[in-house]
C-alpha positions in Angstrom: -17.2 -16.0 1.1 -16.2 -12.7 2.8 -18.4 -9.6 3.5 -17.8 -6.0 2.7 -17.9 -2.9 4.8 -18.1 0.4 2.9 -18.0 3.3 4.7 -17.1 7.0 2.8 -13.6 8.6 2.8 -12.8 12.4 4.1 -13.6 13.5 0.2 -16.5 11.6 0.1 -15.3 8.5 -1.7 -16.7 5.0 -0.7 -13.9 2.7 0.8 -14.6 -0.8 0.9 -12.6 -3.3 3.6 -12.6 -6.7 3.6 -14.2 -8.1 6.6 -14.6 -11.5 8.3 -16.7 -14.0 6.8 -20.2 -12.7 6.1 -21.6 -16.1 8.1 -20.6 -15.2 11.3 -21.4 -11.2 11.4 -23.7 -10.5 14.6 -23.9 -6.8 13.8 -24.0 -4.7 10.8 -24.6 -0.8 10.4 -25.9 0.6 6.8 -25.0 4.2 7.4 -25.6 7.3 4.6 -26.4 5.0 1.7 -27.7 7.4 -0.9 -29.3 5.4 -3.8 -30.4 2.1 -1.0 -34.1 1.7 -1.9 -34.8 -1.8 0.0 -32.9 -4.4 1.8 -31.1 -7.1 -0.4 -32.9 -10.5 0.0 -29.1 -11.7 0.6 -29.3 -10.2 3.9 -31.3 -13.1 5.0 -28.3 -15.3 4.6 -26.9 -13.8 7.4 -28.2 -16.6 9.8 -26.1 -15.0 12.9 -26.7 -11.4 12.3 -28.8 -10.2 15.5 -28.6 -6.3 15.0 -28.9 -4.5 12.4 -28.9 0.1 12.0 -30.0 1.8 9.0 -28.9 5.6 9.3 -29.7 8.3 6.7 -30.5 6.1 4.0 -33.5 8.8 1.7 -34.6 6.6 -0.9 -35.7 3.6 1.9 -39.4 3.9 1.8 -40.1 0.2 3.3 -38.5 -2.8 5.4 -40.5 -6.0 5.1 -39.8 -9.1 7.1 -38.8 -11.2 4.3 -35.6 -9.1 3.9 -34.9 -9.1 7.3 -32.3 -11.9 9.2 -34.0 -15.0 10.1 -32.4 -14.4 13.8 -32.2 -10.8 13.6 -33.2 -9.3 17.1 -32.4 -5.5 17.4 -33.6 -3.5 14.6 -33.0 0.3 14.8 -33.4 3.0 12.0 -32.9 6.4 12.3 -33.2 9.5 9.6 -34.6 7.5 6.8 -36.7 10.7 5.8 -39.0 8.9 3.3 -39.9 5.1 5.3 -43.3 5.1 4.8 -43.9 1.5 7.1 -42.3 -1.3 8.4 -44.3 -4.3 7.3 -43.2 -7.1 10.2 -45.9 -9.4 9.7 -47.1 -9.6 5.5 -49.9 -12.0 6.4 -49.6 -14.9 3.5 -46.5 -13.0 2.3 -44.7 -15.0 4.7 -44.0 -18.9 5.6 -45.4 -19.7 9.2 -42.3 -21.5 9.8 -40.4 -18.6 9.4 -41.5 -16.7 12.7 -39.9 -13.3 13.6 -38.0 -13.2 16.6 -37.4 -9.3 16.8 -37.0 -8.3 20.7 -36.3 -4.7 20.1 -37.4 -1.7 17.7 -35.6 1.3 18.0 -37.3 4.4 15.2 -35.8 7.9 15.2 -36.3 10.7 12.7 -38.1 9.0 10.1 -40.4 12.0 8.8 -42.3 10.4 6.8 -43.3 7.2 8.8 -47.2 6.4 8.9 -47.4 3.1 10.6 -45.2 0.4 12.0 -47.4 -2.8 11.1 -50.9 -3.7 9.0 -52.3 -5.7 11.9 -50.3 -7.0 15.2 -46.5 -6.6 17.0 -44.5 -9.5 16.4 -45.1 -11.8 19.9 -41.3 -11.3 20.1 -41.0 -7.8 20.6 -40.1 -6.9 23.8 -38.9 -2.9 23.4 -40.8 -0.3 21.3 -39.4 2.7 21.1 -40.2 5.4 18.7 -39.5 9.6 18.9 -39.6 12.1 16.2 -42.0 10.5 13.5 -44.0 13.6 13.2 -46.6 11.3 10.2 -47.1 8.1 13.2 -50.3 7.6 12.9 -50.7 4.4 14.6 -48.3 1.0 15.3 -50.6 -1.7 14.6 -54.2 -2.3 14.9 -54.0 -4.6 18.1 -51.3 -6.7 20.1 -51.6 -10.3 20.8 -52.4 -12.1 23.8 -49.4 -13.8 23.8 -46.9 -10.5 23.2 -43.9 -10.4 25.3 -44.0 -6.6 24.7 -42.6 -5.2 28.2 -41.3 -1.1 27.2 -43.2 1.6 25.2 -41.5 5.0 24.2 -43.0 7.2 21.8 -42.4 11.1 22.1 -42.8 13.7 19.4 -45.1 12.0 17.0 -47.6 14.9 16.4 -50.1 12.9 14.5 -49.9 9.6 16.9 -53.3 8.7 17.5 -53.3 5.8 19.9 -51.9 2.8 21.4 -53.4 -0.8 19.7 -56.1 -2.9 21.1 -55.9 -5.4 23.5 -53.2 -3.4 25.3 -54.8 -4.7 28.6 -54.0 -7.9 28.3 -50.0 -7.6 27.8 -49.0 -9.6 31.0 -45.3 -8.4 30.7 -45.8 -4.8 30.1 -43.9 -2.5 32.6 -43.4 1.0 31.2 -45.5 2.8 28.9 -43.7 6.6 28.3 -45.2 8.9 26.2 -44.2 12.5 25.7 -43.4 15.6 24.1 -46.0 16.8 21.0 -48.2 14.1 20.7 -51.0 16.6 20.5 -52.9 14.5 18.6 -53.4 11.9 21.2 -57.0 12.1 23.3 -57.4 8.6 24.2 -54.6 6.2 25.4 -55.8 2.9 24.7 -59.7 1.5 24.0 -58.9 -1.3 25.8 -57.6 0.0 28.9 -54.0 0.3 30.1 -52.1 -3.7 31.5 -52.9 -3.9 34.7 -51.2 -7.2 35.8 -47.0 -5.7 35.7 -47.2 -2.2 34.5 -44.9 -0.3 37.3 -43.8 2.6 34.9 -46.7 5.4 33.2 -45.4 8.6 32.2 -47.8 11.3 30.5 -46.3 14.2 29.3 -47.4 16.7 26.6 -50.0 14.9 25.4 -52.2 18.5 25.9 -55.1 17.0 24.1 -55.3 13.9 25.7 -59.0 13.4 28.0 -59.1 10.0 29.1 -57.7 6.8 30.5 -60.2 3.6 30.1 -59.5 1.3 32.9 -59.5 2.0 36.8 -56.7 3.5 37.5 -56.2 2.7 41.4 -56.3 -1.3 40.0 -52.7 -0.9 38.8 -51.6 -2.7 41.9 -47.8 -3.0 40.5 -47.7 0.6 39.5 -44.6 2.2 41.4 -44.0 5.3 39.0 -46.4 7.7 38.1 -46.1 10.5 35.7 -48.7 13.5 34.3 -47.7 16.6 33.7 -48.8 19.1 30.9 -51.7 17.0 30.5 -54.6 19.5 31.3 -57.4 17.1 30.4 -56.8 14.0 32.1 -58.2 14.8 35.6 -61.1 12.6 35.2 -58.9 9.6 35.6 -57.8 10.4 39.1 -61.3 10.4 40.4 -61.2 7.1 41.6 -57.6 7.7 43.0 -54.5 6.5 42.3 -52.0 3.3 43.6 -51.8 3.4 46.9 -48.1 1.6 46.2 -46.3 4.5 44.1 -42.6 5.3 45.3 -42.6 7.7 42.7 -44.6 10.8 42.0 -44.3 13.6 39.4 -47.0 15.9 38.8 -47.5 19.1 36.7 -50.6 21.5 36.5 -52.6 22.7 38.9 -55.7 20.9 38.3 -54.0 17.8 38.8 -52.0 18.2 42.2 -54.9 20.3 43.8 -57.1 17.0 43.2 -54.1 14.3 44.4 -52.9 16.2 47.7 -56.3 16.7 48.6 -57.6 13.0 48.7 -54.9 10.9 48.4 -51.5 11.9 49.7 -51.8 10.7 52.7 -52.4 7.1 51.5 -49.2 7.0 49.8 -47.4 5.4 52.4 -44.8 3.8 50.2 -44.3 7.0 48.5 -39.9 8.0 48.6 -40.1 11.0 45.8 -42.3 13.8 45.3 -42.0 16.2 42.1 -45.0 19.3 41.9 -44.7 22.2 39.1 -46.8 24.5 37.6 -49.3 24.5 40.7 -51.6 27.1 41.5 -50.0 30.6 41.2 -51.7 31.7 44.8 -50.9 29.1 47.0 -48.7 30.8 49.8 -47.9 27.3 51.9 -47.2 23.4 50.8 -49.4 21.5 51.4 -52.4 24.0 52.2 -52.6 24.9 55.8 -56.6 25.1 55.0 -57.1 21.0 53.9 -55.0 19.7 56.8 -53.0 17.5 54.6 -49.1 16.3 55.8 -46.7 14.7 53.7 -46.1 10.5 54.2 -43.5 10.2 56.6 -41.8 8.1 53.6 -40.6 10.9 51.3 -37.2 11.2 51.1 -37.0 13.4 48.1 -39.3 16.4 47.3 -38.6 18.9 44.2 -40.9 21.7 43.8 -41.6 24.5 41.3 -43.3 27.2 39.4 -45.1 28.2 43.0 -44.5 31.8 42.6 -46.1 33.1 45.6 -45.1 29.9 47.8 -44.2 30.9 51.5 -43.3 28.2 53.9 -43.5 24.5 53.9 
């Protein structure tokens, strides 16, 4: 038995070539299929496929898990304009036995895409990632105990609401990124950010966002901290911040007035400073009048929009 490739001509035609046996294919990439409205059931023969790309494909609306490759791994669709959801887990749809094993989710430019899931992640997934799905409401309601999730993107997902419950208890979590237009967002998580491996946070954009449950200063692994454009989140520095960051980026002057006035100086692992959009008076770095010196471990410091900024 032999699988097909099609792929369009320079007039537009489809051209099919014969490929090697449709058994042993370990990636496949379903790219401008007009008139594809759901994945063939026969995909699910494909017991060695482990990534699989669907690109441009307008009439998609769904991808359930019982079309999906029993071993399939790497999932990525991009600019499928009408996929409403990705349905992962069916409940009683789907035989126990057959347990997904999907490590990484990869979503880009699917306008019209609501949610990711009814209820939880797969416990396999190890990479979310997910930027211009302007209709992302939410990506499930909660993530399980035993999730292996370790990488969360998601940047310009105007109506993204929140991250799922139970976030706090992901013990392999290490970077949680989000940015750019998610100016629907006001609370992170309801259950507080992982505190046991999380060494990567980045806030950006998020204008609307107020709050961070959880202490702060009790991400002991946290090395790289992130918030800028994010005039509403002071409150969560009021405890202070890891005294074990190497990396610091900072934008607004809200923010930086309140972090180089109590805890700078017990950053003593800190390597890389970043400070924009500070306070437009401030005539000297850091302010002559607070006393406050920069760790002697910086290595790198970057800073702008200081327009009436003297001397260091």
């Amino acid at each position: 038995m032999s699988a097909t490739c099609i792929r369009r001509n320079r007039r537009g035609k489809r051209r099919i070539d014969a490929i090697e046996d449709s058994f042993s294919i370990v990636r496949m990439t379903i790219s401008n299929w007009e008139r594809l409205g759901k994945l063939s059931t026969t995909l699910y023969s494909l017991t060695l496929l482990m990534e699989l790309e669907l690109v441009g494909c307008p009439k998609l609306i769904s991808v359930v898990r019982s079309n999906l490759p029993s071993n399939l791994k790497v999932l990525g669709i991009s600019c499928c304009k009408n996929l409403q959801c990705l349905l992962l887990d069916e409940g009683e749809d789907v035989d126990s036995n057959n347990a997904c094993v999907l490590q990484k989710l990869d979503i880009v430019s699917c306008e019209s895409l609501k949610r990711i899931n009814r209820s939880e992640l797969p416990s396999t997934l190890k990479t979310l990632k997910i930027h211009k799905c302007p209709k992302l409401e939410s990506i499930s309601q909660e993530i399980q105990d035993n999730s292996s999730l370790e990488t969360i993107v998601i940047s310009n997902c105007d109506m993204f609401k929140g991250l799922p419950q139970g976030l706090n208890n992901l013990k392999h979590c290490n970077c949680i990124w989000i940015s750019s237009n998610c100016s629907n967002l006001i609370s992170l998580a309801v259950s507080g950010l992982p505190s046991a491996n999380l060494e990567v946070l980045r806030l950006c954009s998020c204008r609307r966002l107020q709050a961070l449950r959880g202490n702060m200063h009790s991400l002991n692994a946290l090395k790289e901290l992130e918030i800028s454009d994010c005039p509403n989140v002071t409150s969560i520095l009021e405890e202070g911040i890891p005294t074990h960051l190497t990396s610091l980026r900072i934008g607004g002057p809200n923010i930086w007035k309140a972090i180089l006035e109590r805890d700078l100086h017990t950053l003593t692992c800190l390597k890389s400073l970043s400070i924009s959009n500070g306070c437009p008076d401030v005539v000297s770095f850091p302010q002559d009048e607070i006393g406050v010196t920069l760790p002697s471990s910086l290595t790198h410091l970057c800073i702008s929009d200081f327009p009436k900024l003297e001397s260091l």
